[in-house]
N, CA, C and O atoms as a GROMACS GRO file, in nm:
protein
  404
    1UNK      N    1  10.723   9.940  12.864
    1UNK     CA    2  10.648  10.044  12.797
    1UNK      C    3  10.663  10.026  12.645
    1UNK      O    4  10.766   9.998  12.584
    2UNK      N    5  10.551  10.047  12.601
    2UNK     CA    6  10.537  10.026  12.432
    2UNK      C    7  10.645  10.158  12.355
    2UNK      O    8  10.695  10.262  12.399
    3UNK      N    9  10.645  10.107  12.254
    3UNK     CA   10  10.717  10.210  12.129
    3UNK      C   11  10.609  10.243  12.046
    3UNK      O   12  10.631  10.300  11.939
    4UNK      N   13  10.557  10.231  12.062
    4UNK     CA   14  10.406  10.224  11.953
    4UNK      C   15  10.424  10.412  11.911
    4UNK      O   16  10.421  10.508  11.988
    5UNK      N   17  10.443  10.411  11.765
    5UNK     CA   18  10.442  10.522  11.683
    5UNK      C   19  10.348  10.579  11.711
    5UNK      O   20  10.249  10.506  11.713
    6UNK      N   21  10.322  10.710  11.741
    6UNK     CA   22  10.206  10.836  11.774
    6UNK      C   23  10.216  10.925  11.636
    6UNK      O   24  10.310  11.003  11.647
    7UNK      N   25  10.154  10.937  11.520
    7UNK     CA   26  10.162  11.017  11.445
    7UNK      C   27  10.104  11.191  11.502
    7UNK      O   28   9.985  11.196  11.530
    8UNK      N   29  10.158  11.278  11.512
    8UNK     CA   30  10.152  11.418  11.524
    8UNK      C   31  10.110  11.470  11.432
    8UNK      O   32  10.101  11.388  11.341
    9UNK      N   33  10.073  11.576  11.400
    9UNK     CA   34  10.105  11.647  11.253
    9UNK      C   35  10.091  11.811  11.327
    9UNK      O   36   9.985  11.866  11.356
   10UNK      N   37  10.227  11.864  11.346
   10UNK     CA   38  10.221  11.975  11.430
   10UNK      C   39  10.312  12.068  11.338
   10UNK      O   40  10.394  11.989  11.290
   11UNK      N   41  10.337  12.182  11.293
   11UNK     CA   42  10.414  12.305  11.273
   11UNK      C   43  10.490  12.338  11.398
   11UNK      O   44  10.446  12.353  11.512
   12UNK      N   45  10.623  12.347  11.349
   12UNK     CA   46  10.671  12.430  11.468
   12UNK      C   47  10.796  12.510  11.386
   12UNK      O   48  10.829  12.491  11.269
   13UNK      N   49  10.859  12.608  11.489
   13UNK     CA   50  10.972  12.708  11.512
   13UNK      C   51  11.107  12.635  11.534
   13UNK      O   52  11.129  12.622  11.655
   14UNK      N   53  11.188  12.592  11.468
   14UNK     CA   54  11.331  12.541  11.523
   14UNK      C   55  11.389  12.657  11.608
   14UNK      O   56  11.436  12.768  11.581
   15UNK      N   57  11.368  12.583  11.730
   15UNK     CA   58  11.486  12.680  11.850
   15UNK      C   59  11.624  12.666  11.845
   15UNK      O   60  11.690  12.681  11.948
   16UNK      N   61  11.681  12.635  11.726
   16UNK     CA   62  11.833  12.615  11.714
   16UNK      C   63  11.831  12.748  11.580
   16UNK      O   64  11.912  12.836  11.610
   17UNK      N   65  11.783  12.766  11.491
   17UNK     CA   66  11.790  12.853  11.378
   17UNK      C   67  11.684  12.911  11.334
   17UNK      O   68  11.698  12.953  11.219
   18UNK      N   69  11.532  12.939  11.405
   18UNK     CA   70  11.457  12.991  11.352
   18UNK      C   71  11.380  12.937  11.276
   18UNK      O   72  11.261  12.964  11.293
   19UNK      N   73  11.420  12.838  11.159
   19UNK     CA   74  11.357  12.792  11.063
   19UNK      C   75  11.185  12.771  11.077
   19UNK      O   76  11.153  12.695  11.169
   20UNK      N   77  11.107  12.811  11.022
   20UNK     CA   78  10.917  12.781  11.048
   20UNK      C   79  10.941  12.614  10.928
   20UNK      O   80  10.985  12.593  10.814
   21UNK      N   81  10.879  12.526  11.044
   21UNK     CA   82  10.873  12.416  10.985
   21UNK      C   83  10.727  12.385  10.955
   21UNK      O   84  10.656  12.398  11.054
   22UNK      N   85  10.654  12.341  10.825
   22UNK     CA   86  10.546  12.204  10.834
   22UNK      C   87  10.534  12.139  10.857
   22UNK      O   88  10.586  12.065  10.773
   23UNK      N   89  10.470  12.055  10.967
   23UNK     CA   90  10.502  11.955  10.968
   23UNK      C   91  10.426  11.847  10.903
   23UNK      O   92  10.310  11.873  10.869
   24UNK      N   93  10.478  11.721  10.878
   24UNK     CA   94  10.370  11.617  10.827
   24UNK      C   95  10.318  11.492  10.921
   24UNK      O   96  10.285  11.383  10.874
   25UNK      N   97  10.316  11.524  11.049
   25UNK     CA   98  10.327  11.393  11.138
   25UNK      C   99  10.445  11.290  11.127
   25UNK      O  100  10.454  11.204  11.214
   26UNK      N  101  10.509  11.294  11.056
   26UNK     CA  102  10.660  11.224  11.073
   26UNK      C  103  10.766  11.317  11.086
   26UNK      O  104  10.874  11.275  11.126
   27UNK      N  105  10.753  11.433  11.058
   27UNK     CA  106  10.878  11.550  11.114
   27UNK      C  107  10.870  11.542  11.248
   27UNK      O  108  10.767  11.538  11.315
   28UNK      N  109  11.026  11.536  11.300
   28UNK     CA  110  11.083  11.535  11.414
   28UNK      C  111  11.183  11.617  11.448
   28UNK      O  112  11.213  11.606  11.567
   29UNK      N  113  11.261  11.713  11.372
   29UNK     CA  114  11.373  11.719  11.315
   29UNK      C  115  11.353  11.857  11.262
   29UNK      O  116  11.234  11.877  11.238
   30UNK      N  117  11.471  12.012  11.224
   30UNK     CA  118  11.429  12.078  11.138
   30UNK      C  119  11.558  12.038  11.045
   30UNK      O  120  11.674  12.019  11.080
   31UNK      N  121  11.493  12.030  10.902
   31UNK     CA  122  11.571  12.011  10.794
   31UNK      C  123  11.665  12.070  10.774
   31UNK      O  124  11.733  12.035  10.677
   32UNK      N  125  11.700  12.160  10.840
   32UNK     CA  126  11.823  12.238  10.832
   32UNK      C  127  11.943  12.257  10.873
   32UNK      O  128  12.052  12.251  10.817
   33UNK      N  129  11.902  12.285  10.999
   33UNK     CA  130  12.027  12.230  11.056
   33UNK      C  131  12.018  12.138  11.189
   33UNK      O  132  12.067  12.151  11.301
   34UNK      N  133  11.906  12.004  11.112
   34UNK     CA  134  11.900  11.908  11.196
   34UNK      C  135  11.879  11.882  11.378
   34UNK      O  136  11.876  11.785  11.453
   35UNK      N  137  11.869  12.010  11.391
   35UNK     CA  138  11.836  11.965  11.578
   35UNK      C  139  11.676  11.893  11.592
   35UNK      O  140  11.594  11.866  11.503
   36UNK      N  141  11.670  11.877  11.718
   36UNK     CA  142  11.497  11.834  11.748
   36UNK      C  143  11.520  11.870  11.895
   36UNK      O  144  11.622  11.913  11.948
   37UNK      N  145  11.368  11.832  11.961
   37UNK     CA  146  11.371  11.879  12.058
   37UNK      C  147  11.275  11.712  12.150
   37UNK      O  148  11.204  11.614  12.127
   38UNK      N  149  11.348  11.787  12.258
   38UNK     CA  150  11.343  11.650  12.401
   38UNK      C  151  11.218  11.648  12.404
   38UNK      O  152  11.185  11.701  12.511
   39UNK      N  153  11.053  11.590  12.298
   39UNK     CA  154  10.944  11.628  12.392
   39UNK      C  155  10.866  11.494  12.380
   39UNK      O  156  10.746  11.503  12.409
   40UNK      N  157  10.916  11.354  12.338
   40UNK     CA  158  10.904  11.230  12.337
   40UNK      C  159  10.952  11.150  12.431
   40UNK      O  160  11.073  11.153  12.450
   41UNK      N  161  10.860  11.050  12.518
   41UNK     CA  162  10.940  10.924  12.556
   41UNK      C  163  10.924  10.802  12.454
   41UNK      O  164  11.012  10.716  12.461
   42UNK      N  165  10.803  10.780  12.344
   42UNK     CA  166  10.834  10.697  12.251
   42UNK      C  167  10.758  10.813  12.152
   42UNK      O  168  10.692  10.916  12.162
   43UNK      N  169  10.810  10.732  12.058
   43UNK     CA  170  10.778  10.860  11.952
   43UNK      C  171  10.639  10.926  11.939
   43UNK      O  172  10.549  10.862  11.994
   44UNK      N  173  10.607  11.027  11.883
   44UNK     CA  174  10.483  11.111  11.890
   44UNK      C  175  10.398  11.118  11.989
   44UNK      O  176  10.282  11.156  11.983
   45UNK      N  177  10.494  11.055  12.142
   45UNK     CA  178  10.360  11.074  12.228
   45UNK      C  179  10.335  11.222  12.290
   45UNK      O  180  10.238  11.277  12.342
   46UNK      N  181  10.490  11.267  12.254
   46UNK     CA  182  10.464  11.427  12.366
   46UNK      C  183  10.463  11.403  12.488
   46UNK      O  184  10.403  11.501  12.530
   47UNK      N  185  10.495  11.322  12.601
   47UNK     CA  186  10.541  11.280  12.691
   47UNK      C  187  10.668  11.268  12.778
   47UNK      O  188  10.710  11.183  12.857
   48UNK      N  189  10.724  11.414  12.722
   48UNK     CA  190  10.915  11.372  12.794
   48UNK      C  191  10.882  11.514  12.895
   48UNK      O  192  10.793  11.575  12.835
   49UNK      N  193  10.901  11.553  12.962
   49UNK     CA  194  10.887  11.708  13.059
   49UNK      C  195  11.005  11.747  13.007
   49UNK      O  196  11.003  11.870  13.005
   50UNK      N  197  11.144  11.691  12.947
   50UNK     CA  198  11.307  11.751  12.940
   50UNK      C  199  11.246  11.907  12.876
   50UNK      O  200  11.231  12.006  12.948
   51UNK      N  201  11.219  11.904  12.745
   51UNK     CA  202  11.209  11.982  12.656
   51UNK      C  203  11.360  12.029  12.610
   51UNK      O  204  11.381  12.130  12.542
   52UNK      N  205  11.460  11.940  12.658
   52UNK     CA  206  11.570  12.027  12.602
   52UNK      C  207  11.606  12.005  12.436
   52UNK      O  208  11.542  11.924  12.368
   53UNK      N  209  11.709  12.081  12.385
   53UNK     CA  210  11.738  12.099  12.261
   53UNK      C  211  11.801  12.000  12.253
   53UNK      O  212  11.871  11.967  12.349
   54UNK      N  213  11.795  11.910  12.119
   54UNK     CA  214  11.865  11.765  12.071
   54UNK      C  215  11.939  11.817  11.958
   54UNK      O  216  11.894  11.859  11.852
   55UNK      N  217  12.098  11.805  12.006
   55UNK     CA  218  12.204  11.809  11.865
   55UNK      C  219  12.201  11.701  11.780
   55UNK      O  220  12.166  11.588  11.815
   56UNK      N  221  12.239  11.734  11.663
   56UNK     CA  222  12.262  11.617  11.559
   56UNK      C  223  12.396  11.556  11.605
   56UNK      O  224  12.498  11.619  11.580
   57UNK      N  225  12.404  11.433  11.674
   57UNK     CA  226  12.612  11.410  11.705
   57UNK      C  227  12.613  11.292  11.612
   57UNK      O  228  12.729  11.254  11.595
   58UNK      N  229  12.518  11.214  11.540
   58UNK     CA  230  12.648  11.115  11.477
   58UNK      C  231  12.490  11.077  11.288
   58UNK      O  232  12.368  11.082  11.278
   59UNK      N  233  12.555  11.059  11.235
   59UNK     CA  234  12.480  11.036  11.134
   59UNK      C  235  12.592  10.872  11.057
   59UNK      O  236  12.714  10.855  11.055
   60UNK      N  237  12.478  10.785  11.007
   60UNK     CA  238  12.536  10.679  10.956
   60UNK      C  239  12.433  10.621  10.890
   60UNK      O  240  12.311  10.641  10.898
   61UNK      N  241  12.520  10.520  10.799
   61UNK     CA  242  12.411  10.435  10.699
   61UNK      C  243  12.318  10.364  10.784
   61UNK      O  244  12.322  10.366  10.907
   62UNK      N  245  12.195  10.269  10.678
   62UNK     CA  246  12.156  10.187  10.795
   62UNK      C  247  12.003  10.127  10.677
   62UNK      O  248  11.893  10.164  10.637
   63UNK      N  249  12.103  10.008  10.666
   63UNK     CA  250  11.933   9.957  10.561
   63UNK      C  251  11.888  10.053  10.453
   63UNK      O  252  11.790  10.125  10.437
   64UNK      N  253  11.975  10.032  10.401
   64UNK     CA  254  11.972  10.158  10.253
   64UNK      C  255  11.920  10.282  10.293
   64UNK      O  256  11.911  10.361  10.199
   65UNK      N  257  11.885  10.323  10.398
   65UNK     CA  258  11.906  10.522  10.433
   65UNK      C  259  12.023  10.537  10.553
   65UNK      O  260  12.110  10.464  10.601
   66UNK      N  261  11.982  10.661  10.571
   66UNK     CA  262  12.032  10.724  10.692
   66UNK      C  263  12.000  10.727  10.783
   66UNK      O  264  11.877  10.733  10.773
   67UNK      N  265  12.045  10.729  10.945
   67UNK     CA  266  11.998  10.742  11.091
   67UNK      C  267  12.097  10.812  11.146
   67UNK      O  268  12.219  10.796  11.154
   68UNK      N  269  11.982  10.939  11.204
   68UNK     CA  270  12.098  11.065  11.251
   68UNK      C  271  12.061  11.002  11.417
   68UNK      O  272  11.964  10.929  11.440
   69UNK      N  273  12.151  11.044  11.512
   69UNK     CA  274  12.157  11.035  11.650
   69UNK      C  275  12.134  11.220  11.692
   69UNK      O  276  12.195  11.324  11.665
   70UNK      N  277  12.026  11.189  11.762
   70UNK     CA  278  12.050  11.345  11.861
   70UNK      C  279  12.054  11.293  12.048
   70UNK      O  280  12.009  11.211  12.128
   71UNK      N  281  12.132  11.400  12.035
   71UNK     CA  282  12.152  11.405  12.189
   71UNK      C  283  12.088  11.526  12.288
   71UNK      O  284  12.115  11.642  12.260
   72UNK      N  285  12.033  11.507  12.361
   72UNK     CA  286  11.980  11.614  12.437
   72UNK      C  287  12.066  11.680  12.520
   72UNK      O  288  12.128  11.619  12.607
   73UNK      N  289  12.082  11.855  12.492
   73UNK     CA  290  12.181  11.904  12.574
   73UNK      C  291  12.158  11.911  12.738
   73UNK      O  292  12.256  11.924  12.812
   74UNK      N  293  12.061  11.904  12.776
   74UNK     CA  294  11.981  11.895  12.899
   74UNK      C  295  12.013  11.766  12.954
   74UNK      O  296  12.113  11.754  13.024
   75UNK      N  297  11.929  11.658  12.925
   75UNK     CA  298  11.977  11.559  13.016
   75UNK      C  299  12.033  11.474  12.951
   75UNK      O  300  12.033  11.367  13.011
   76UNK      N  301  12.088  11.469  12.841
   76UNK     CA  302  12.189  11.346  12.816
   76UNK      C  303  12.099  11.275  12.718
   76UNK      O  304  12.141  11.192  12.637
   77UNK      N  305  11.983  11.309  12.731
   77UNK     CA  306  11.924  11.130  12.592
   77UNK      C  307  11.938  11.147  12.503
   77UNK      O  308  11.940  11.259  12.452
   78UNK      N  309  11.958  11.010  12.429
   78UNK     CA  310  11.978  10.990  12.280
   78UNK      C  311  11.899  10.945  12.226
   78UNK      O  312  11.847  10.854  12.292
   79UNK      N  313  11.837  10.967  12.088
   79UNK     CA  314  11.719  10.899  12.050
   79UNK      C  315  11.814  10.911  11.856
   79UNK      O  316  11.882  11.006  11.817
   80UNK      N  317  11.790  10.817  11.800
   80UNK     CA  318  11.805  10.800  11.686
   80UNK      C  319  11.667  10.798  11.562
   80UNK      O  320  11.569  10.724  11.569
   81UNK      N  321  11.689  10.882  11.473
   81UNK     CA  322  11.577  10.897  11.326
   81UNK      C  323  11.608  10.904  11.217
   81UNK      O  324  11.707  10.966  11.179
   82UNK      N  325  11.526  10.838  11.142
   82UNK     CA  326  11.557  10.888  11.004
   82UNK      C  327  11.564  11.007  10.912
   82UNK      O  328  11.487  11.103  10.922
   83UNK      N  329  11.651  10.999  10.831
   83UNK     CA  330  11.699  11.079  10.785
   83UNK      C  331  11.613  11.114  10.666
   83UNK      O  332  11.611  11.047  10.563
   84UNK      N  333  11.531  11.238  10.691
   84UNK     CA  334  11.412  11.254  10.554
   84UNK      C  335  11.503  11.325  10.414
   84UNK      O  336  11.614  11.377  10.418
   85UNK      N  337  11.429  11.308  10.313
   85UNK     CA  338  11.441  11.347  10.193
   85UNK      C  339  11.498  11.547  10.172
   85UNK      O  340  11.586  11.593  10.099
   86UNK      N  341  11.392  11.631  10.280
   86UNK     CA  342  11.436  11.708  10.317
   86UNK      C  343  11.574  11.796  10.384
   86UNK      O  344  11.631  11.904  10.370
   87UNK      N  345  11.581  11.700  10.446
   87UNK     CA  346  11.716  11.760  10.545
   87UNK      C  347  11.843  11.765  10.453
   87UNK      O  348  11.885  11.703  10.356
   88UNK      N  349  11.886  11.875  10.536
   88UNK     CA  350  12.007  11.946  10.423
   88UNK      C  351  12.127  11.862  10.413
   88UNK      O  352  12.189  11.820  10.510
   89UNK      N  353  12.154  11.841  10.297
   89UNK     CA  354  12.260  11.684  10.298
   89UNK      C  355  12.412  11.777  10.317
   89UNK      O  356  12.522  11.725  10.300
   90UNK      N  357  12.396  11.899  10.350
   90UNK     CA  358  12.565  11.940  10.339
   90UNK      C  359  12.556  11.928  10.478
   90UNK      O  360  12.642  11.847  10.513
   91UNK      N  361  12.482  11.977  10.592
   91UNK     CA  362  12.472  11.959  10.768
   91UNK      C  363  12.500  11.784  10.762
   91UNK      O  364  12.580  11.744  10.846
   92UNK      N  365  12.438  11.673  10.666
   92UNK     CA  366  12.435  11.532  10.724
   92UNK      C  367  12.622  11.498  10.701
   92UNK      O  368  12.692  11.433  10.778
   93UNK      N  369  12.657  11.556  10.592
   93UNK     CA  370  12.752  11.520  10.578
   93UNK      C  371  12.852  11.564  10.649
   93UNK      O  372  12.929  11.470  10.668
   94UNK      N  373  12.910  11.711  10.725
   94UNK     CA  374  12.951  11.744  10.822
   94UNK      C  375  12.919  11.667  10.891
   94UNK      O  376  12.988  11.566  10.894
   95UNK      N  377  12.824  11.673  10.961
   95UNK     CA  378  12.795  11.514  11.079
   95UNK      C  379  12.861  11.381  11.088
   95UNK      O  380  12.910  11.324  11.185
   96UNK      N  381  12.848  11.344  10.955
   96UNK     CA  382  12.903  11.206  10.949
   96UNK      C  383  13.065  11.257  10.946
   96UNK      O  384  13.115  11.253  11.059
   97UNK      N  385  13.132  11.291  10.869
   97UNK     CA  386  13.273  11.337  10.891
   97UNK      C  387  13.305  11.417  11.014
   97UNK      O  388  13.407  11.486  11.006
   98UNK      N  389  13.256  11.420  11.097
   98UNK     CA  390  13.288  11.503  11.186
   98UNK      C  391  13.327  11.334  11.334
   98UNK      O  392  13.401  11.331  11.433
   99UNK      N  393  13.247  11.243  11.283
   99UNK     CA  394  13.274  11.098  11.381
   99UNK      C  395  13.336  11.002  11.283
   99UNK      O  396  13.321  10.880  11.286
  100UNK      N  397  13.430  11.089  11.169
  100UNK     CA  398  13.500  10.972  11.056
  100UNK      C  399  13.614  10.956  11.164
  100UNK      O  400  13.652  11.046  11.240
  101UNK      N  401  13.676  10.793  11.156
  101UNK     CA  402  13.788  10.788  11.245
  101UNK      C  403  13.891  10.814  11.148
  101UNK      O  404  14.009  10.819  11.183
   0.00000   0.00000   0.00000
C-alpha cells in the first residue's frame, strides 16, 4: 500500500484540551498540547476506523527539525510527524526530557 500524502485542509476540536484548531492541510497535531488523533492509515487519507486519541511519547532531532512520535491509546499505533513552527516548544521539550536517559 502506497504512502502517498493526501493533503486535507480540515478545522477541528482537540479532544485532549479543547483547543479550536485551523487547519492548513498539513496539521495533524494540536499545537498545544500535541496529541492527534487515530484517523489515518497513510497520511491524509482518513482511512483508519481506530479513531483513538494519539499521545505525544517521544520527540527527537532529525535532519535539522523535529519528529514527535504519537501513540494511539486504543490500539497501540505509532505514527511519527513533524514538528510545526506552531507547536508549543515548552510540551516538545517535556517530551523529549521525559525519554532523556
Amino acid at each position: 500500500m502506497s504512502q502517498q500524502f493526501q493533503r486535507n485542509i480540515e478545522n477541528f476540536t482537540c479532544e485532549s484540551c479543547g483547543l479550536r484548531i485551523k487547519g492548513n492541510g498539513y496539521t495533524n497535531h494540536c499545537p498545544q498540547c500535541l496529541y492527534s488523533k487515530h484517523v489515518d492509515v497513510n497520511p491524509g487519507d482518513r482511512a483508519a476506523d481506530c479513531g483513538g486519541l494519539m499521545e505525544p511519547v517521544m520527540c527527537e532531532a532529525e535532519k535539522g527539525g523535529y519528529v514527535l512520535t504519537h501513540k494511539c491509546g486504543r490500539c497501540g499505533y505509532k505514527r511519527r510527524n513533524k514538528v510545526g513552527e506552531s507547536d508549543n516548544k515548552e510540551v516538545l521539550v517535556a517530551i523529549a526530557q521525559s525519554r532523556a536517559v
